[in-house]
Structures are given as structure tokens and as C-alpha cells.
ZAGUFI-870059 format. One record per residue (C-alpha): residue number from 1; residue in one letter; x, y, z. Coordinates in steps of 0.1 Angstrom, whole numbers, plus 2048, in hexadecimal, padded with zeros to 3 digits. Example, Ala and Ser with C-alpha at 12.3 -4.5 7.8 and 13.67 -1.06 7.14 Angstrom:
ZAGUFI-870059
{1 "A" {87B 7D3 84E}} {2 "S" {889 7F5 847}} 
***
This chain:
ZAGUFI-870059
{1 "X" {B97 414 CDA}} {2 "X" {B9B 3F8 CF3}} {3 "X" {B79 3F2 D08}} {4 "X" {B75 3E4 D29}} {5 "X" {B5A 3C6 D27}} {6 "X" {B59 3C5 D49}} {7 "X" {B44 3E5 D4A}} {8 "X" {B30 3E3 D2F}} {9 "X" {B09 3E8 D3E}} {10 "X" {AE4 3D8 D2D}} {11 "X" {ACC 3F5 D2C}} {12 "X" {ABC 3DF D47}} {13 "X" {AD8 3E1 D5E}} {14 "X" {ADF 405 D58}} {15 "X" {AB8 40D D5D}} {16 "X" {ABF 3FB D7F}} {17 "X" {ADD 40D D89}} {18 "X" {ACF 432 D7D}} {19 "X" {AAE 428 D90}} {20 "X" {AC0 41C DB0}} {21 "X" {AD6 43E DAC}} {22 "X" {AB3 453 DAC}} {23 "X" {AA1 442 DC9}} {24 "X" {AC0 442 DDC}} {25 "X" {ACB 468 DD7}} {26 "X" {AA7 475 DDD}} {27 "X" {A8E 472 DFD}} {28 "X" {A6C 477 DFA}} {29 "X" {A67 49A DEA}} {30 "X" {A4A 4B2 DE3}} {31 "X" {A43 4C1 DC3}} {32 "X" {A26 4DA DB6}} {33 "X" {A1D 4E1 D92}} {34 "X" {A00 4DB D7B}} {35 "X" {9F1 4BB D6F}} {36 "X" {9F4 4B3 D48}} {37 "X" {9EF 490 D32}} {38 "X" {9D7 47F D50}} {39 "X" {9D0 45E D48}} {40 "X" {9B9 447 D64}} {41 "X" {9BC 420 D50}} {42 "X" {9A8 403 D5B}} {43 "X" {9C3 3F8 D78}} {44 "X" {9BA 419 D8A}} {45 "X" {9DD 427 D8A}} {46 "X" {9DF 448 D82}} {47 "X" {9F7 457 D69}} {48 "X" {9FB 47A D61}} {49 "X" {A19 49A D59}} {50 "X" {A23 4B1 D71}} {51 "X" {A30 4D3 D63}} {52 "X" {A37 4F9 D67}} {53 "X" {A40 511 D50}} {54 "X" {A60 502 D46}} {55 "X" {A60 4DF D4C}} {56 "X" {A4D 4BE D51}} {57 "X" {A50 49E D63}} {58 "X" {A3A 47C D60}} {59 "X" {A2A 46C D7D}} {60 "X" {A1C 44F D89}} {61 "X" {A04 447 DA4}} {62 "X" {9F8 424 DAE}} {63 "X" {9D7 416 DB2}} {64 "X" {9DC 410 DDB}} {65 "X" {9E5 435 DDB}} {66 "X" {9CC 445 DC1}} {67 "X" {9AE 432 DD0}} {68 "X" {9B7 44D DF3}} {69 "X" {9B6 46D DE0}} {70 "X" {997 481 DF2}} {71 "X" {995 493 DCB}} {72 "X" {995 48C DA9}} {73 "X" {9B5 49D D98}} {74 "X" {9AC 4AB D75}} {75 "X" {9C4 4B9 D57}} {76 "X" {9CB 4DC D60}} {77 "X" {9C8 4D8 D89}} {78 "X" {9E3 4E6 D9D}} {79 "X" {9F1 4C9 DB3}} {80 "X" {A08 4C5 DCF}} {81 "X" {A14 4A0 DCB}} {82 "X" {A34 48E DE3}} {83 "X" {A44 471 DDA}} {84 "X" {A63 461 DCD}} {85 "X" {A7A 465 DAC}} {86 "X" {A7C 441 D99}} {87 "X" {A7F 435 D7A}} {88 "X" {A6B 424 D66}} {89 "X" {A85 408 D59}} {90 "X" {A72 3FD D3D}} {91 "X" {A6F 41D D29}} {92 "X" {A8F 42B D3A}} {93 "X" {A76 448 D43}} {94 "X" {A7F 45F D63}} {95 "X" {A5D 464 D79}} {96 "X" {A4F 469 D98}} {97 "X" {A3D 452 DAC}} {98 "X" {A24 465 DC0}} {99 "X" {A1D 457 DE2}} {100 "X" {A01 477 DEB}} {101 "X" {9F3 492 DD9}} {102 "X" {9DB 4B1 DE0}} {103 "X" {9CE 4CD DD0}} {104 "X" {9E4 4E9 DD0}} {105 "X" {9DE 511 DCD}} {106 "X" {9B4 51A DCF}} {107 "X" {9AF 4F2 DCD}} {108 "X" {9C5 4F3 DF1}} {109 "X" {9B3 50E E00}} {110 "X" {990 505 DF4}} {111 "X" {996 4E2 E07}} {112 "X" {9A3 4F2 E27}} {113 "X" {987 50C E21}} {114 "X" {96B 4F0 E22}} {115 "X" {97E 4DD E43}} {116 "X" {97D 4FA E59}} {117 "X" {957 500 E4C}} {118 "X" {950 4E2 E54}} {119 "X" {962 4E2 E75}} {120 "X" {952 502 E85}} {121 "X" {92F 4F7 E74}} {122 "X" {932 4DD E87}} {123 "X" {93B 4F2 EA9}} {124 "X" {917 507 E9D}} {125 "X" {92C 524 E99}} {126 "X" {918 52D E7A}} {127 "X" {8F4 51F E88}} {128 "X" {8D2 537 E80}} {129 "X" {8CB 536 EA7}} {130 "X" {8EA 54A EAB}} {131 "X" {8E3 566 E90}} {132 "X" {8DB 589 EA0}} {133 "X" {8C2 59C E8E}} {134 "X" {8C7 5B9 E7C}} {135 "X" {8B8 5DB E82}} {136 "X" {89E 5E7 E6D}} {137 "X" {8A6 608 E6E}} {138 "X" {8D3 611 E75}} {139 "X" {8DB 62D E88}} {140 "X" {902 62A E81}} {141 "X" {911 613 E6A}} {142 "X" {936 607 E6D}} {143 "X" {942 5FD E4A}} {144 "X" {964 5E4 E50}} {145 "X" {978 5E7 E30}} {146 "X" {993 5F5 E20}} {147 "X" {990 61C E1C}} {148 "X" {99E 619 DF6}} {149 "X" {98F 5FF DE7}} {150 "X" {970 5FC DD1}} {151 "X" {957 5EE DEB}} {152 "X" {954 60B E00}} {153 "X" {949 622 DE5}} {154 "X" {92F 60D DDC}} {155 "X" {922 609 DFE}} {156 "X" {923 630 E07}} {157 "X" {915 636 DE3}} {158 "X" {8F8 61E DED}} {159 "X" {8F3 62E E09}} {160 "X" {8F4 651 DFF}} {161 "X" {8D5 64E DE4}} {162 "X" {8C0 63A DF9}} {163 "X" {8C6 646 E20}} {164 "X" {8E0 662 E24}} {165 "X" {8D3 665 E46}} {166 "X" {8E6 648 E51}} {167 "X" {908 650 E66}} {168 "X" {922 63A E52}} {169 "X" {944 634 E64}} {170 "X" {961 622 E4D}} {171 "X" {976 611 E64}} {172 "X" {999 60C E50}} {173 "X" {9A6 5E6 E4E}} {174 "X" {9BB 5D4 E33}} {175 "X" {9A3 5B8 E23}} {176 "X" {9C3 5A4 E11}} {177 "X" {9E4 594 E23}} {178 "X" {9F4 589 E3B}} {179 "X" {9EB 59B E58}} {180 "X" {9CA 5A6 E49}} {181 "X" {9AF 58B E5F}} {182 "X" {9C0 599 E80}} {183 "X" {9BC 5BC E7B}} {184 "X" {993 5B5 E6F}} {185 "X" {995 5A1 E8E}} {186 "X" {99D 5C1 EA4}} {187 "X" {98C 5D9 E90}} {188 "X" {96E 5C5 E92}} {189 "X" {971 5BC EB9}} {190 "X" {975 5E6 EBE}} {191 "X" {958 5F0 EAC}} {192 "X" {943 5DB EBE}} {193 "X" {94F 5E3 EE1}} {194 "X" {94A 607 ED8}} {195 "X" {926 607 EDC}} {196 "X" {920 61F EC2}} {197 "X" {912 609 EA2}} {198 "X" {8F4 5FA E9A}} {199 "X" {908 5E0 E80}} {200 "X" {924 5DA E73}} {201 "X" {92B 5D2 E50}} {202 "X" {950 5C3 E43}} {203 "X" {952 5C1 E22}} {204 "X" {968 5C2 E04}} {205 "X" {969 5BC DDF}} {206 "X" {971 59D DCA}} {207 "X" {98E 58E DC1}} {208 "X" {99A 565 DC4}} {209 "X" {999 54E DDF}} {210 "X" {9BD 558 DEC}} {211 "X" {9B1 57C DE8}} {212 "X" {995 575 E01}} {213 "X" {9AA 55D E16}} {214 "X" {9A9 577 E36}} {215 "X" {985 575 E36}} {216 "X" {989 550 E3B}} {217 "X" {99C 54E E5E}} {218 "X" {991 53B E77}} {219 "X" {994 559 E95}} {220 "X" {988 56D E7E}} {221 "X" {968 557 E7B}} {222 "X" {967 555 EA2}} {223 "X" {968 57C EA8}} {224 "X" {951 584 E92}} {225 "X" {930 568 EA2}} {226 "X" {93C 574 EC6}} {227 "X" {931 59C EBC}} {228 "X" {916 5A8 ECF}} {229 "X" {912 5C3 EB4}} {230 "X" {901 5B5 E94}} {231 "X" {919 5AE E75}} {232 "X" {914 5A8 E4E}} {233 "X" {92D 59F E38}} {234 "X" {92F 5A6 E15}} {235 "X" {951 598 E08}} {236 "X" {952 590 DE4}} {237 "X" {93D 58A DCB}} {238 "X" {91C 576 DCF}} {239 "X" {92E 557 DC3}} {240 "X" {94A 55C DDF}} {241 "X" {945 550 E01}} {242 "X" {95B 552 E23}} {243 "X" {95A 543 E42}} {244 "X" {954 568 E4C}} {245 "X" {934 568 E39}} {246 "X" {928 549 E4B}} {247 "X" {92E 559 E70}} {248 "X" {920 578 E65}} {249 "X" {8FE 57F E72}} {250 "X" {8F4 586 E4D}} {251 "X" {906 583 E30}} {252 "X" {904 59C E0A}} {253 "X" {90C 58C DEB}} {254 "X" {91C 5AC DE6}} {255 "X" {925 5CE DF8}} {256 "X" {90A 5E4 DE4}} {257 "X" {8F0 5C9 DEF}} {258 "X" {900 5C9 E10}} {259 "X" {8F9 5F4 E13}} {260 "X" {8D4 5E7 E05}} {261 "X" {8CC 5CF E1D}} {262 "X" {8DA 5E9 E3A}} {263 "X" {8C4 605 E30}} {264 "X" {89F 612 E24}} {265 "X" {898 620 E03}} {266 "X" {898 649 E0B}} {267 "X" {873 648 DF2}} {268 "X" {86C 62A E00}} {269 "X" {86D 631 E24}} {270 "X" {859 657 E1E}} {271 "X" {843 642 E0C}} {272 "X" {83C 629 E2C}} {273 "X" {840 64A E44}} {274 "X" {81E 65C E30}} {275 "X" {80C 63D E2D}} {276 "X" {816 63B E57}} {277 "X" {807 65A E58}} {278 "X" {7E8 657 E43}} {279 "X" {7E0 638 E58}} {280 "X" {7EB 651 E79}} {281 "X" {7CF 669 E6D}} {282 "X" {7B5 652 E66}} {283 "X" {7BB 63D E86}} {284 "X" {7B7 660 E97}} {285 "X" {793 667 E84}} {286 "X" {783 647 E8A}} {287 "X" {78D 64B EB5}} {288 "X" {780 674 EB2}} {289 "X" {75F 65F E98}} {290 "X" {759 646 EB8}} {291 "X" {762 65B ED7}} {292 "X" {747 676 EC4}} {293 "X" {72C 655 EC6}} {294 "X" {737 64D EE8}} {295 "X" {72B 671 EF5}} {296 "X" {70E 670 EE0}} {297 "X" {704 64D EEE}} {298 "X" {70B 659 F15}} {299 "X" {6F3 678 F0C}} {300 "X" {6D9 663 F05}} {301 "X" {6DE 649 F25}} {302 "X" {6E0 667 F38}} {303 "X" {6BC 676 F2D}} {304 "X" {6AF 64F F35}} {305 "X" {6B6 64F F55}} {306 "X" {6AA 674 F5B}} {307 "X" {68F 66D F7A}} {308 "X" {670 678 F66}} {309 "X" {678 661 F4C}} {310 "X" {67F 63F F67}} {311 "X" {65F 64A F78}} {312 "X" {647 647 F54}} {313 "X" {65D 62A F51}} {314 "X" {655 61A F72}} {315 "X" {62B 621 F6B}} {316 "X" {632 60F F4B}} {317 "X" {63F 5F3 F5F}} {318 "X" {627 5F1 F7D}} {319 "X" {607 5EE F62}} {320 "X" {616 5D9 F52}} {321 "X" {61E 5C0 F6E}} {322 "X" {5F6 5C6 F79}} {323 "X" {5EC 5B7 F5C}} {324 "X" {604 59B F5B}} {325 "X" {5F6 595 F7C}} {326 "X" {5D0 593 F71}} {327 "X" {5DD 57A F58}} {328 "X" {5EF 561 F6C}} {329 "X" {5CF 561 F89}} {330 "X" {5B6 55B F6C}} {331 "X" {5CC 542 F62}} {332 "X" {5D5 52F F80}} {333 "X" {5AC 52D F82}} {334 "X" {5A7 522 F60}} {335 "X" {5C2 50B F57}} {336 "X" {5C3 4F1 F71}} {337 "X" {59E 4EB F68}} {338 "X" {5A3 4E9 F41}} {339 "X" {5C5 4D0 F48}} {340 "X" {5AB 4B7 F5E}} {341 "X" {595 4B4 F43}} {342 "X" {5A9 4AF F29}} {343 "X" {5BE 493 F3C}} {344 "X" {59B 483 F41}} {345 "X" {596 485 F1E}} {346 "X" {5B9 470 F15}} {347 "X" {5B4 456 F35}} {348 "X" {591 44C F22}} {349 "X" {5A4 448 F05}} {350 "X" {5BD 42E F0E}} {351 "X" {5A9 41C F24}} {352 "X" {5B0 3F7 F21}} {353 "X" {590 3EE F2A}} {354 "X" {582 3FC F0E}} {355 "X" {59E 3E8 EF4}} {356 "X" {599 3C8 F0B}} {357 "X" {57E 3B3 EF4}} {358 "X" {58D 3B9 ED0}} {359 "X" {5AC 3B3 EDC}} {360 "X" {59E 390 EEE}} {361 "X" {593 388 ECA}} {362 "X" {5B0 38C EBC}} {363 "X" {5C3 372 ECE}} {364 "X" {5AC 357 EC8}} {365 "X" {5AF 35A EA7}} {366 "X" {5D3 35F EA6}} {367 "X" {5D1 33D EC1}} {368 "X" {5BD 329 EA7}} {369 "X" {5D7 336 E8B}} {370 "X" {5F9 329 E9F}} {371 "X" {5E6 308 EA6}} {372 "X" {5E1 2FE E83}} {373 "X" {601 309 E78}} {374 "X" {60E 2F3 E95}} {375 "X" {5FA 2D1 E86}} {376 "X" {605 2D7 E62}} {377 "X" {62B 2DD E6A}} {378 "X" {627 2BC E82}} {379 "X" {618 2AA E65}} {380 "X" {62E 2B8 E49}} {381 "X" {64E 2AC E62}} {382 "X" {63E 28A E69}} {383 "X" {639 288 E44}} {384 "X" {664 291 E3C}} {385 "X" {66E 279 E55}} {386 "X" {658 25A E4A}} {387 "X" {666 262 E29}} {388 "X" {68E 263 E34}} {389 "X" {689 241 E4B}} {390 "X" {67D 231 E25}} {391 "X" {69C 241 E18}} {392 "X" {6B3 238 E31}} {393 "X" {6A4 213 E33}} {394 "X" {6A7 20F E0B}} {395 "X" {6CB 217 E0C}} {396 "X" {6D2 202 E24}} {397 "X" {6E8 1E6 E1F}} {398 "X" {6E0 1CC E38}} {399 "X" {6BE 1D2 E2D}} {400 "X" {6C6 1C0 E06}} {401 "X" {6D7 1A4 E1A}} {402 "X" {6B1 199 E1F}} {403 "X" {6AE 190 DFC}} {404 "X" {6CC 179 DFC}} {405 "X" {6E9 18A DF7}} {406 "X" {705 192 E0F}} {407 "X" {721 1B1 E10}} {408 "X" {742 1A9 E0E}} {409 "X" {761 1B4 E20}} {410 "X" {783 1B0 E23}} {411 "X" {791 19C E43}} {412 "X" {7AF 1B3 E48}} {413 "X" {7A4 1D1 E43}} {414 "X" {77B 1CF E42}} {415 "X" {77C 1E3 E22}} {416 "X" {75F 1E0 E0F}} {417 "X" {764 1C8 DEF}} {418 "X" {752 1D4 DD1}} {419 "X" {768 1C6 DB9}} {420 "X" {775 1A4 DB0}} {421 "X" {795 1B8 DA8}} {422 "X" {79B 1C5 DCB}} {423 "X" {7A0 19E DDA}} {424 "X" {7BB 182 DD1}} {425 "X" {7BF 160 DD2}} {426 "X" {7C1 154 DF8}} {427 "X" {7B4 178 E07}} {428 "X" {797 172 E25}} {429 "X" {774 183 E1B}} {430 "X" {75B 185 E39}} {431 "X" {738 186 E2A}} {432 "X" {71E 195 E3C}} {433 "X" {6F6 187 E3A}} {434 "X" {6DB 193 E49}} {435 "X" {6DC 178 E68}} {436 "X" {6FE 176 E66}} {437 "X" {721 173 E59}} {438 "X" {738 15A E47}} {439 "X" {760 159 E42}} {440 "X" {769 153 E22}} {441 "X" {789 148 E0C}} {442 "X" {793 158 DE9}} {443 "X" {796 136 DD5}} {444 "X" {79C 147 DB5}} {445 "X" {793 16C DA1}} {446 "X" {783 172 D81}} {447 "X" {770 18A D70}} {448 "X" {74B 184 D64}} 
***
């Protein structure tokens, strides 16, 4: 069979052509499947398997591109990845080179989820200011919930065993779908304008995030913090949360701890309504127990001030002020007498006169004291300062110069020679005697 050289291909080359073919056929394109083989080497590029149940394909994404990703893919995530079909000459491997990538599915919703949190958090849609409080005792209760589903018999069940006296209204409303937020919306906004409800309560059971996802719109969320009338929300179970639950005023972990929160313990509340009226009656005995000693006191006031009694009372008095009266005119008599004498008494006792000669005494010898003192610290000084003018005369040097010898110093610098070592050969001394000085002339140095 004859074969055209011309055409025959390298694998290089016909990696190269097959590659230009793919990039050139294909734009950017979106794919969503599951991750598989993840691999994260030192270079930061990531590597990893996208696949479904019936087939797979390899991806790449580089370093510049991974280093953006606002999570951290794991084996098993559901992704939504874009990029473009390549291939990877050196193996001859077809893959995709991811440009972007994001969670997928729950991982999709949970992330818009936490952005519109965050984004009417930050409006304080969801603040404690804004919470309404809930009444402590319902009249009417609005349940908002589907008529069929699980959660409303558990609330009406609740209800019934502890406070069947409660007026329950279920307002119908689908809790899953499409059109399921709007029509909670309206339900919700009706109730409320009706006047007739203490609370409201919207509610349903569990199920996964896209179950719940109704409870999670952002009108939704709105409507239910602009209610005048007070709203709890028990949607899922206690690990679920909604944006609904954050605008609520207060939110269940469930709906039979929703119907719990809403109303009294029946036993409990007789209990509180006999120990109200125990305290009712016993308030009531202690006012009859002091309004009975208020008469009994006014009885008595009013026999005190009968006249025969103020008029005993006012001879009382009068005798008693005579004899007050006696008192004070003996004493003004009396006293001012007693008072003279004894200030007589103290004037003779600190008379100076009286102190004058031992006191006189006294300072003559303390005069005679001070002057000896005087002479013997004069002496002892005279003494200490004969002695230092010895000292100060014995050590000093002009005075040795009396006994023939002279101090030396150098010309240039009038430094003190005390050693043959500190002058040369040819260095000017000048030698100091006691009537006078001499220059002198190094000749030569030697030791002794």
C-alpha cells in the first residue's frame, strides 16, 4: 500500500493540531459534576476529576487562578467550574482548563445564603432593637403552614395538652417551590392587617437547604420585620436556619418548641393562678389585720382627747411648770454666787506673781549653764584650729624649702617633677626656693 510521506504527523505535531482543533471548536463553556482524584502539589495548581454518573473528565486549574477561589474544593464537592477544552500535549490527555469555579447545589445556595445575611445584617434588618415582644399570655394564634404537613400537628398537639383555651387559626400556605415565599409573603402581610392575632407563627418541618429555600427570600425577610403583629418562626430542625428565622421576632428550633414557647403549661398556669390567689387572700387579711388596729388606735386618741381627760392633763402640766419655776429662781440666786467664787478660786491659782521667784531662779542657773558651755566650745574650737594651722604648715611645701631644698617644675607645662624619669636631656626645670627661683637646664638623666 503506497503512503504519502508528505502527511505522515509526530505525535507532537498531531497533539498540536488535535489541540488547536479543540480550543478552536469550543468557547468558554460551563460544566457541573462532582470532584474526584484532588490533588493541590507544591506549585499551587490544582488538579482534580470532574464526573457524573456516566462519565469523567480531568481538569486543571493554575496557581494565578486557584489562589482566587473564596473556598476550598474537597473530593466529593459539587462544583460549577467554566473554562476551556485543551490538551495536555505531553500525555496526549483531553482536559479542561478551569478559568473559575464555585460551589454548586447546597454549596451554591449556602454561599448566596450567607451574602444576603450578611447584606440585610448589615441594613439591621435583623437587629435586637427591632424585635417586638411577645405576649405572655395569646388570645388568638395564627399558625402559617401547610395544612398537611407534619408541623401543624405537632403544634395543635402541643397546644391542645397544655392550653386548649387558646383560639388556633391555620392559615393554609405552600412551604416548598417556586411560588411558595410570595404566597407566605401575602398570607403573612393579611394576617397581620386583620387585627385579630396576638402572634403569628410560620412554621414548617425539615427537609434540605433547597427544601427550605422559600424561607430564605429576601421579600420574604423584609415582610416579615415590617409586621406590626409579633412573628416566630420555627422552620426546620434546630440545626436549620433561614433568613426568615433571623427577621423573625423570635425564632423555635422546632415547631413543638415553637407551640411551647407560645403558650402556658394548663398545670402550670392553675398552679400560678392558686398561688395568685393564696397571696390575693392573704394580702386581703393582713389590710382587714391593720385597718382592725387602725380603729382600735383612733378609739384610744379619741378617749385622750375627751375634755376631762386634757383638763387632769393640763393640772398635771401647770404643777409641774410651778415647780420648775421655784427651781430656776433659787437657782438664778444661787449660782451666780457659787460661779464667782470658784473663778476666784482658779485666778489665785495661776497667778504669775505667785510663780515669779522660782521661775527667776531658774534662769540664772540655766544663764550660768549656757555661759560655760559657751567658754568650753570656744576653747575646744580654738584648740581644732591651732591644731589644723600645724597640719596645714607641716605639709607645706615652701615651708621644706627652708631647709635647703627647692621644688621642681617643668618650664612648659609647670608640672610638678617628682621623677628623674619625667625630664630629658635639654628640657627647662624652674626650681623654686624659699627666697626665690632659678631656671635650670637638663644636662643629662640618670637614676640613683
Amino acid at each position: 500500500m503506497a503512503t504519502d510521506r508528505s502527511r505522515i504527523l509526530s505525535p507532537s505535531q498531531l497533539n498540536v493540531l488535535a489541540r488547536e482543533l479543540l480550543e478552536g471548536s469550543f468557547a468558554n463553556i460551563w460544566v457541573q459534576g462532582e470532584i474526584s482524584n484532588l490533588a493541590r502539589p507544591g506549585s499551587g495548581h490544582i488538579y482534580l476529576t470532574l464526573k457524573d454518573g456516566r462519565a469523567q473528565v480531568r481538569c486543571a486549574m493554575f496557581r494565578a487562578k486557584a489562589q482566587r477561589l473564596a473556598f476550598t474544593p474537597t473530593d466529593g464537592m459539587q462544583v460549577l467550574v467554566g473554562g476551556r477544552v485543551t490538551l495536555y500535549e505531553a500525555r496526549g490527555d483531553f482536559q479542561l482548563a478551569i478559568e473559575t469555579m464555585q460551589e454548586a447545589g447546597e454549596g451554591l445556595l449556602r454561599q448566596q445564603f450567607e451574602q444576603l445575611k450578611a447584606k440585610l445584617a448589615a441594613e439591621g434588618l435583623f437587629a435586637a432593637e427591632r424585635k417586638k415582644p411577645i405576649p405572655a399570655l395569646l388570645r388568638r394564634l395564627a399558625v402559617i403552614t401547610s395544612p398537611s404537613g407534619a408541623a401543624v400537628r405537632d403544634v395543635l398537639s402541643v397546644i391542645a395538652r397544655r392550653f386548649p383555651l387558646l383560639q388556633v387559626d391555620v392559615l393554609p400556605v405552600p412551604v416548598q417551590g417556586k411560588d411558595a415565599a410570595a404566597q407566605i409573603q401575602r398570607m403573612l402581610q393579611r394576617a397581620d392587617a386583620s387585627g385579630r392575632y396576638d402572634a403569628l407563627l410560620l412554621t414548617r418541618g425539615g427537609g434540605s437547604l433547597e427544601d427550605l429555600w422559600c424561607f430564605n427570600d429576601e421579600a420574604l425577610a423584609r415582610a416579615i420585620a415590617a409586621l406590626h403583629t409579633p412573628v416566630v418562626s420555627a422552620v426546620g430542625h434546630e440545626i436549620d436556619f433561614t433568613l426568615a428565622d433571623f427577621a423573625a421576632d423570635l425564632r423555635a428550633a422546632t415547631p413543638s418548641a415553637a407551640a411551647e414557647l407560645l403558650v402556658p403549661d394548663r398545670d402550670a398556669l392553675s398552679a400560678r393562678v392558686l398561688r395568685a390567689h393564696e397571696r390575693h387572700d392573704a394580702a386581703m387579711r393582713r389590710q382587714l389585720l391593720a385597718a382592725a388596729q387602725a380603729c382600735d388606735r383612733s378609739f384610744m386618741a379619741l378617749r385622750h382627747a375627751s375634755p376631762t381627760q386634757r383638763l387632769a392633763r393640763g393640772r398635771q402640766q401647770l404643777a409641774a411648770g410651778a415647780r420648775a419655776l421655784q427651781r430656776l429662781r433659787l437657782g438664778l440666786i444661787r449660782k451666780p454666787g457659787e460661779q464667782l467664787g470658784a473663778l476666784h478660786h482658779r485666778l489665785q491659782r495661776v497667778n504669775p506673781a505667785l510663780d515669779l521667784p522660782e521661775r527667776r531662779h531658774g534662769l540664772f542657773a540655766l544663764n550660768a549653764r549656757l555661759r560655760r558651755a559657751l567658754q568650753a566650745r570656744v576653747a575646744n574650737a580654738r584648740q581644732q584650729s591651732d591644731g589644723a594651722a600645724r597640719a596645714l604648715l607641716a605639709l607645706n611645701p615652701m615651708t621644706i624649702t627652708r631647709r635647703g631644698y627647692a621644688l621642681l617644675r617643668r618650664a612648659d607645662d609647670a608640672q610638678v617633677v617628682r621623677s628623674w624619669q619625667q625630664v630629658a636631656s635639654g628640657d627647662q626645670l624652674n626650681a623654686e626656693l624659699a627666697d626665690g627661683r632659678l631656671l635650670l637646664e637638663v644636662v643629662a638623666t640618670h637614676d640613683s
